[in-house]
N, C-alpha and C positions, 0 to 999 in steps of 0.2 A: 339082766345079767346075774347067775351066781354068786353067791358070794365070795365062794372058792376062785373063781376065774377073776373077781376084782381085786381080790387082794393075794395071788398068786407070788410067792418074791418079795414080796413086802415086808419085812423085819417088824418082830412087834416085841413087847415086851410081857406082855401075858393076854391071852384069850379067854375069855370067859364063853361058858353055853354055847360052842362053835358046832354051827351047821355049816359047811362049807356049799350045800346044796339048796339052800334057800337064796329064792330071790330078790334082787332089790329091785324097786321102780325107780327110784330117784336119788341123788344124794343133796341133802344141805347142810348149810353152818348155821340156817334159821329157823330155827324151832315152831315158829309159826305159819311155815310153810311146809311140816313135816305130815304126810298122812299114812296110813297102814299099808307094811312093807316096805318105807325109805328109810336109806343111811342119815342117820345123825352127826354131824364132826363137830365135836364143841370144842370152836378155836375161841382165844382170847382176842382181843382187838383193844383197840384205843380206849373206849369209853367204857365197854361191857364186855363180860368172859362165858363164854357160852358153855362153861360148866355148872354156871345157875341157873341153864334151861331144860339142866339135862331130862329134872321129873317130869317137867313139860314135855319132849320128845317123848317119853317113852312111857307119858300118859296117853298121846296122839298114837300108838301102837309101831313104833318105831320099830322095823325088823331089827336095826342093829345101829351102837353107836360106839364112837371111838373117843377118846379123852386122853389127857397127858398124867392125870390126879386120879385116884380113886374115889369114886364115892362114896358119900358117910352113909349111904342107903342100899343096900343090898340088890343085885340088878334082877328083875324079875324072869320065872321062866319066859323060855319062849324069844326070849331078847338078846342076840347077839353082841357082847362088847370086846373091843379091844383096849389095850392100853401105848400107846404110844410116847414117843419120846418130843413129839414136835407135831402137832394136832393140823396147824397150817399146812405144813409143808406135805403132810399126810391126803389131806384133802385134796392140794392140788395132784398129787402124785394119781390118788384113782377117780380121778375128773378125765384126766389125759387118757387114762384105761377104758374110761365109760363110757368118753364122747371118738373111741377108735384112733387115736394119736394121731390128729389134727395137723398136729407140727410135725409130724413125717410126710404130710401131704402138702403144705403150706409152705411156701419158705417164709420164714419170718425174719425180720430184721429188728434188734431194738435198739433206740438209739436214748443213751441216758448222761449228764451233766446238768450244772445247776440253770444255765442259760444256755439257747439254742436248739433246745430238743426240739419246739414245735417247727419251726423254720427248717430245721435239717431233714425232719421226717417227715412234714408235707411236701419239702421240694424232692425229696428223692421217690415220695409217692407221685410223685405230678409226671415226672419224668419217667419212669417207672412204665407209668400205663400207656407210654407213647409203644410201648416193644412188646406189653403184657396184660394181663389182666392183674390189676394189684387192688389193696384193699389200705385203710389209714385209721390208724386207732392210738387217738391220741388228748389232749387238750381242746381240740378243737369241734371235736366229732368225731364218732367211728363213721368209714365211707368207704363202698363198695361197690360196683354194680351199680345197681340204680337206688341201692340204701346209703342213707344218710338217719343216721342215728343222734341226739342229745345225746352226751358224755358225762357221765357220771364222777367218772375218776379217769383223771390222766391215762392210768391205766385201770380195765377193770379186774374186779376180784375175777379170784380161779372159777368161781361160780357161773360167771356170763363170759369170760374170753375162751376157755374152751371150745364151749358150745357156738361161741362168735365163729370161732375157726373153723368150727366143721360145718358150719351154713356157708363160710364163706368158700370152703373147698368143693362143697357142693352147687356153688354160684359158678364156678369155673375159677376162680383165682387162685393163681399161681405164686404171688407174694404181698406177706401181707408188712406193712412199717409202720412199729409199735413206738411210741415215748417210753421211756420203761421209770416210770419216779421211784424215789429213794423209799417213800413210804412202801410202796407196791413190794420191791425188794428185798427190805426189812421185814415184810407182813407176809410174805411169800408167796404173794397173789400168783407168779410166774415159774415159781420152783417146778422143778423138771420138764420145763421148755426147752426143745433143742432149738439154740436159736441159730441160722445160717449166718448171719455177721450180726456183731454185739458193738457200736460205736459209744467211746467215752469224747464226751466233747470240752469240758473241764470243772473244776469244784470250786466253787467259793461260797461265802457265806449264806445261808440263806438253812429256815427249817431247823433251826439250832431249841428253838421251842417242842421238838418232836427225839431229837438224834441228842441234845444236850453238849455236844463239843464237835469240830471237823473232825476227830479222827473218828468217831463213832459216823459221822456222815460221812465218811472215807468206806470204812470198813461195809453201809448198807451198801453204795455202788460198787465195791469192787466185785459183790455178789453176783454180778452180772455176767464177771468173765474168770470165775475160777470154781470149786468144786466139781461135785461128778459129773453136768451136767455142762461141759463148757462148750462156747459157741464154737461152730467150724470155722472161722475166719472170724478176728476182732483188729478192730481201730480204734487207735488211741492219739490224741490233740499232744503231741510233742511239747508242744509250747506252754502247756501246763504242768504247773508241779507237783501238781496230785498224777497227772496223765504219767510226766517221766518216772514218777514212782511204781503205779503200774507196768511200765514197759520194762521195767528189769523185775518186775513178777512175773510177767507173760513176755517169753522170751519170742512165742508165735506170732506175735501182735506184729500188725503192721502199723506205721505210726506216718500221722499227716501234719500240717502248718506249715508256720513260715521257719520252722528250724531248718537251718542247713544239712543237718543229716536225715530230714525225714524222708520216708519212704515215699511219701505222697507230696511235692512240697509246693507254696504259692510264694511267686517270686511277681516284681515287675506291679503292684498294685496300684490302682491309678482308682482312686473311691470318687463321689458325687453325690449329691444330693436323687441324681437322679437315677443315679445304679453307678456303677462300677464295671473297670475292664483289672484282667489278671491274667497272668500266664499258668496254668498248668504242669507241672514237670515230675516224670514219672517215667521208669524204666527209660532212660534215656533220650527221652522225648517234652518236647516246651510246646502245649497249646495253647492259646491264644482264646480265651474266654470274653464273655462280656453277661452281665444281668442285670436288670432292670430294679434289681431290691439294692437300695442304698447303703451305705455303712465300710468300712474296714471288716469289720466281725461277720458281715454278710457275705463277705468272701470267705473266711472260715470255714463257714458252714457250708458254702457251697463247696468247698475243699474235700470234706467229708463226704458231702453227696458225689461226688466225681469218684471218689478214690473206692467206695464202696461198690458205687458201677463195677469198675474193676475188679473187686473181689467178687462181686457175683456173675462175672465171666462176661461184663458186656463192656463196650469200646468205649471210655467218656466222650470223644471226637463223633462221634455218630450224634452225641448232643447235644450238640452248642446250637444248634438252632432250637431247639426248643426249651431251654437253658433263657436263651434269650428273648422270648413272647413270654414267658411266665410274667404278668404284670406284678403280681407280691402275695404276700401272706396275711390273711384278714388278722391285723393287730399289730401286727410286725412290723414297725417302722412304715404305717399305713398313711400314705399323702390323703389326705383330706381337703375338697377344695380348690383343686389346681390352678384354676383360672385366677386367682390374687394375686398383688402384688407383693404377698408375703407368703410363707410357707405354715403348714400346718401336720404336725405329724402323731397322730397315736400309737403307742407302744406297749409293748408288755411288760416291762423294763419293772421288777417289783426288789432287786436287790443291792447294794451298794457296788457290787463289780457290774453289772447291768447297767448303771447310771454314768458310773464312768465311761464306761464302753462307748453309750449310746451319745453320752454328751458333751465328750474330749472330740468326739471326729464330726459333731455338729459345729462344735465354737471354732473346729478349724477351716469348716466347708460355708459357713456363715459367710454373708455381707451385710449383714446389722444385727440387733443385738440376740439373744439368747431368751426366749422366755418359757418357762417350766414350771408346769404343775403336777401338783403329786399329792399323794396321803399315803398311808400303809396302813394292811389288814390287820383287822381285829381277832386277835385270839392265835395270834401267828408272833416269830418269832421278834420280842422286842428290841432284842441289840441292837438289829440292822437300824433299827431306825432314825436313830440320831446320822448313821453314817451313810445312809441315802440323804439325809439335810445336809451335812458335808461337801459328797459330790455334788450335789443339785446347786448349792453356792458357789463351788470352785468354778463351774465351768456357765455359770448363766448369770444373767443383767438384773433378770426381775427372778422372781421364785415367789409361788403363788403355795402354799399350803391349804389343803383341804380332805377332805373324807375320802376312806375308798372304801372297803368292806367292813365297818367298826364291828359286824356279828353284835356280840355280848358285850361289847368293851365301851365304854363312855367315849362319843371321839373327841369330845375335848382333850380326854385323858393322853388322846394317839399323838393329837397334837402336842402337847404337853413334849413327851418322849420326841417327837420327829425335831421340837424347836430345842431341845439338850443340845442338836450338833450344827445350830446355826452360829458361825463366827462371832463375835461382837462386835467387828468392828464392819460387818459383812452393809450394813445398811445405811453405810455412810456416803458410799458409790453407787449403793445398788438397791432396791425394793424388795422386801417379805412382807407380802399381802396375805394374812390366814382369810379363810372364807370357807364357815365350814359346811355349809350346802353347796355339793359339787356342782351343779346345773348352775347355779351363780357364781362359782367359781370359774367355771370353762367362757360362763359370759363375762367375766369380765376382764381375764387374760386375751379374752381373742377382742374382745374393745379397744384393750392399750396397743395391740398392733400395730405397725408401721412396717412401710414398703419395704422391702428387702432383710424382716426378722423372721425368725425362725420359730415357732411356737410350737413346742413339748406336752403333749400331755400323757403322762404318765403312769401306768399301775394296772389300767384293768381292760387294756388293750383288744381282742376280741370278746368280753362280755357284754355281754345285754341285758345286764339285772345288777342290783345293789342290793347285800345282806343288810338290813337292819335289824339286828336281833334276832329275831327266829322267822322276821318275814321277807320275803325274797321280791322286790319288787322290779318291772320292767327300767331298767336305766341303760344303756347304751352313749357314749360317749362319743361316738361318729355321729350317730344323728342329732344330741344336740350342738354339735362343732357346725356342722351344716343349717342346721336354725338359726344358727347364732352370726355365719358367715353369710347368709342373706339376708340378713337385719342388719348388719355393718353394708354389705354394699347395695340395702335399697331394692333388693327383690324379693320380693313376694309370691307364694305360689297357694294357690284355691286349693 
């Protein structure tokens, strides 16, 4: 492509050595991926600012590169540079131009709050591909077609979702359902995405090590559904007070939950261990729901998947049967084990409002005691974590402490912080077992079992690996729940 035709409309704030008629092969933000004739964009990011790569690029013969900061070197002939105001948001803008606007052929949906994103955007993917061809790009995996991809990031940079979008347009798919995280938003990995519906599902603590206070974590999500690039259709979680904040900023929004005025609302909830029934009520009409994923909060989320139905022009009532064969979401309040006479459930649950959620509607669906294990990541936001110890006491019998992703961090030290929010007088009625090797910690919560409790384990729900430091090793918590549950009831398998 031209260079004139990529950056056509595009506001700059001074051009140096402009050829408008030189071509580019490629664009990156990684300097060591740049070869003769690609765009350079030196965006800053978390760790590293890709304005100290610049002599790098345009050693590698960089046809052209673009920057927010001048540099203290004189840019050579031959080398196209721009100056910009926002290096990110720039990048993504002629990514959308070079990969032929992806998202004008795509409909995308992204669905963003602090808990629920993965749950609400694989179930509305699941359902989705029963009418369509759709595609899931998320925490869990990108999935599409017959692709199934490792996930990088929640969501990915402008660098690989573009180009995801137009394979995927070119695969046949008609819609694609994104997580959209607060870092992605902040970073601008999605900036000028037009997105078809933009769902807020609510804010609480969580990533205050990155955003530094909730309004600043307010202010990355709202990014979703306001400037020049807003979605045609947004949903908003009524029942949240970040959510009703938003809804008298976006007066368009349609708004869902259990508030009485909302647009979308659930009424009539009947929860269980083994799914939940609810009524649907919307434009004048009450359906009658049922799903297989457990919880209060899973009804929520599927509130949000139904009511989005709606906004992208299909009948929710066309799917309640397949609404109700979805068995669950890998992580997501995942039964482990069925056959016991106890229950066993994994979770993704890493925040203090998560905990509550997941472990006020267990201690009331219970018939014996409560037992939950847990730890919190390393190198991730420290506050929450006394007050995941909190909830984890308020509402369980035993509470088992141990490791989850310590990264860099000593996990004594995690422990240290998680035991600041254990009651004192909490272990007079009840059990805090630390155990800091998780794989002895999961065996020996699911040892104290007894018939009719309920056992939590907490934090790293669909993973299959444990960070130690800088090395990533195979850990899955389903499989050793399962090793561990035929060792308690005496089977063995070659």
């Amino acid at each position: 492509m031209k260079l004139g035709d990529l950056l056509r409309g595009i506001q700059f704030q001074q051009k140096i050595q402009w050829d408008p008629h030189r071509s580019i092969r490629k664009i990156s933000s990684d300097s060591r991926t740049i070869d003769p004739g690609d765009f350079f964009v030196a965006c800053k990011g978390a760790q590293m600012d890709g304005h100290d790569f610049l002599g790098q690029a345009i050693f590698a013969k960089a046809a052209a590169v673009a920057f927010e900061q001048m540099p203290e070197f004189k840019i050579p002939r031959g080398v196209n540079a721009v100056l910009v105001p926002d290096t990110c948001a720039f990048l993504a803008e002629i990514l959308k131009r070079y990969h032929g606007y992806p998202d004008r052929k795509v409909k995308t949906i992204g669905v963003t709050g602090t808990n629920g994103k993965t749950t609400t955007s694989y179930l509305l993917h699941r359902l989705l591909r029963e009418k369509t061809r759709t595609a899931y790009v998320g925490t869990l995996w990108y999935e599409w077609a017959q692709e199934k991809l490792a996930a990088l990031n929640t969501t990915p940079s402008a660098e690989i979702l573009f180009p995801l979008l137009g394979q995927m347009h070119r695969d046949g798919v008609s819609h694609c359902v994104m997580e959209v995280s607060s870092h992605a938003l902040e970073q601008r990995r999605v900036h000028g995405l037009q997105f078809e519906v933009a769902i807020f599902m609510q804010l609480t603590q969580d990533h205050l090590d990155y955003h530094g206070d909730m309004e600043s974590y307010f202010q990355a999500k709202r990014r979703l559904f306001t400037g020049k690039h807003k979605p045609r259709h947004m949903l908003v979680n009524k029942d949240c007070f970040y959510g009703k904040r938003l809804l008298l900023e976006c007066p368009d929004a349609k708004s869902f939950g259990r508030h009485e005025d909302a647009d979308y609302r659930i009424v009539n909830i009947d929860p269980s261990l083994q799914g939940s029934r609810f009524t649907f009520a919307y434009r004048g009409k009450e359906i009658p729901f049922q799903l297989r994923l457990p919880m209060r909060y899973n009804v929520i989320n599927a509130a949000a998947v139904l009511s989005a139905l709606d906004l992208l022009g299909y009948d929710p009532e066309d799917f309640r049967g397949f609404l109700q064969e979805i068995p669950g979401i890998p992580g997501r309040m995942e039964r482990i084990g069925a056959q016991h006479d106890f229950s066993v459930f994994v979770d993704y649950a890493h925040t203090p409002d998560a905990f509550v959620n997941v472990l006020s509607e267990v201690r009331k669906l219970k018939q014996g005691r409560v037992l939950t294990l847990f730890g919190a990541g390393g190198d991730r936001d420290q506050g929450k974590r006394p007050l995941m110890a909190q909830a984890a006491c308020r509402f369980s019998d035993v509470v088992v402490v141990t490791s989850d992703n310590p990264r860099s961090e000593d996990p004594e030290e995690i422990l240290n912080d998680i035991k600041e929010g254990i009651p004192e007088d909490y272990g007079e009625n009840h059990q805090v077992i630390e155990v800091l090797d998780r794989r002895e910690a999961i065996q020996q919560i699911i040892s104290m079992a007894e018939p009719g409790d309920v056992v939590m384990i907490l934090g790293k729900g669909h993973e299959n690996y444990q960070i130690l430091g800088e090395r990533k090793i195979p850990f899955d918590d389903r499989l050793i729940i399962q090793e561990c549950l035929q060792k308690k009831s005496g089977v063995f398998f070659s």
